[in-house]
C-alpha positions as CSV (number, residue, x, y, z in Angstrom):
1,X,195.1,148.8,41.6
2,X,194.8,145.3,41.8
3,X,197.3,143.1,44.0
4,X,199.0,139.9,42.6
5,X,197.1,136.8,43.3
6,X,199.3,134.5,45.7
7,X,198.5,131.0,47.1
8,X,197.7,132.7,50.5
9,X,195.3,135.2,48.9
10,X,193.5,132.3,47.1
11,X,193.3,130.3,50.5
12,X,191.2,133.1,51.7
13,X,189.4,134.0,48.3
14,X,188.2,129.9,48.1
15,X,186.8,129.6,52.2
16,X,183.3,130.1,52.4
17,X,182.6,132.4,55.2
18,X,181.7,131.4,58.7
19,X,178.0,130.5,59.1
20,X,176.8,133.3,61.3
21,X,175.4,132.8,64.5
22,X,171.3,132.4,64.9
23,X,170.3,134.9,68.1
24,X,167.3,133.1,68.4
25,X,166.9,130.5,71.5
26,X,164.5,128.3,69.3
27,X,165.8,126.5,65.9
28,X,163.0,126.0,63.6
29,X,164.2,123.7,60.9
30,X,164.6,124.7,57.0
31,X,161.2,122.4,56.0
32,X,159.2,124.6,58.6
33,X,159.9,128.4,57.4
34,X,157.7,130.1,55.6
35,X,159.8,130.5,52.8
36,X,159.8,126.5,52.7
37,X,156.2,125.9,52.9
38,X,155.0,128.9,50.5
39,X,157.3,127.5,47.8
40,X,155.3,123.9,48.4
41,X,152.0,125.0,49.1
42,X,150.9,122.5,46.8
43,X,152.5,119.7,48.1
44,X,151.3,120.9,52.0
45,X,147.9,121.5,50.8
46,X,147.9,118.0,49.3
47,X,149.0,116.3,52.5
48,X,146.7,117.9,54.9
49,X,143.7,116.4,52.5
50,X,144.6,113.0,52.8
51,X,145.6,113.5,56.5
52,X,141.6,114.9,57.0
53,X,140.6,112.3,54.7
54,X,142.0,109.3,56.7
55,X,140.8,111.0,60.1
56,X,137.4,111.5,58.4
57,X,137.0,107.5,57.3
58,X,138.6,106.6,60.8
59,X,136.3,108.3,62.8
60,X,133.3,107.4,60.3
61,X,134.1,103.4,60.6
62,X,134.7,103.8,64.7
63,X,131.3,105.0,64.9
64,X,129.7,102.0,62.9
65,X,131.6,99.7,65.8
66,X,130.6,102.1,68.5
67,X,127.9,99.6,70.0
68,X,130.6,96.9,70.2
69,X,130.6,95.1,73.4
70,X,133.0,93.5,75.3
71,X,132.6,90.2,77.5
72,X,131.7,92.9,80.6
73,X,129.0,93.9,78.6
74,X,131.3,97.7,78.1
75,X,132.0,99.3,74.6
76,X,135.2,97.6,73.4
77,X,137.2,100.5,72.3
78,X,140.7,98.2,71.2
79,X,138.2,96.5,69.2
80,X,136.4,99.5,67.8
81,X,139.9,101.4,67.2
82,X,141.0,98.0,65.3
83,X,137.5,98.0,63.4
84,X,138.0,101.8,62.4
85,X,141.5,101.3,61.0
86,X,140.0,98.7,58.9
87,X,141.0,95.9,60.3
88,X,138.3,93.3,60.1
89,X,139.5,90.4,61.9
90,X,137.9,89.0,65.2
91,X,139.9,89.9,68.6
92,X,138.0,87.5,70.3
């Protein structure tokens, strides 16, 4: 038998339920789960290529500079960091 729908019965029927309780010390957020990352493989796969790609032409353009010296006659590196990330102006 069904009972009679009353306000208070409604009040209970319309609350979501509590959120339960994660026993695990260490939150990993919703963007790192597995779940997450399988449903955007594509979009993962796609940023780790231009991330290697923009390592791979930094380090490729810092070792052109690597021979830059500095007044002391030492390699440079501010200048050969500045010269890898493609910035082409003179520091000195």
């Amino acid at each position: 038998m069904q009972q009679p729908l009353s306000i208070s019965s409604l009040d209970k029927w319309l609350v979501p339920p509590l959120p339960r309780k994660s026993s695990s010390l260490l939150k990993v957020p919703e963007a790192l789960t597995c779940q997450h990352l399988a449903n955007n493989l594509q979009d993962v796969f796609f940023t780790l290529f231009i991330l290697v790609t923009i390592a791979v032409l930094f380090v490729i353009r810092a070792l052109q500079h690597k021979d830059l010296l500095g007044a002391d006659g030492k390699p440079c590196w501010p200048i050969i960091v500045a010269k890898g990330s493609g910035n082409h102006s003179r520091a000195i």
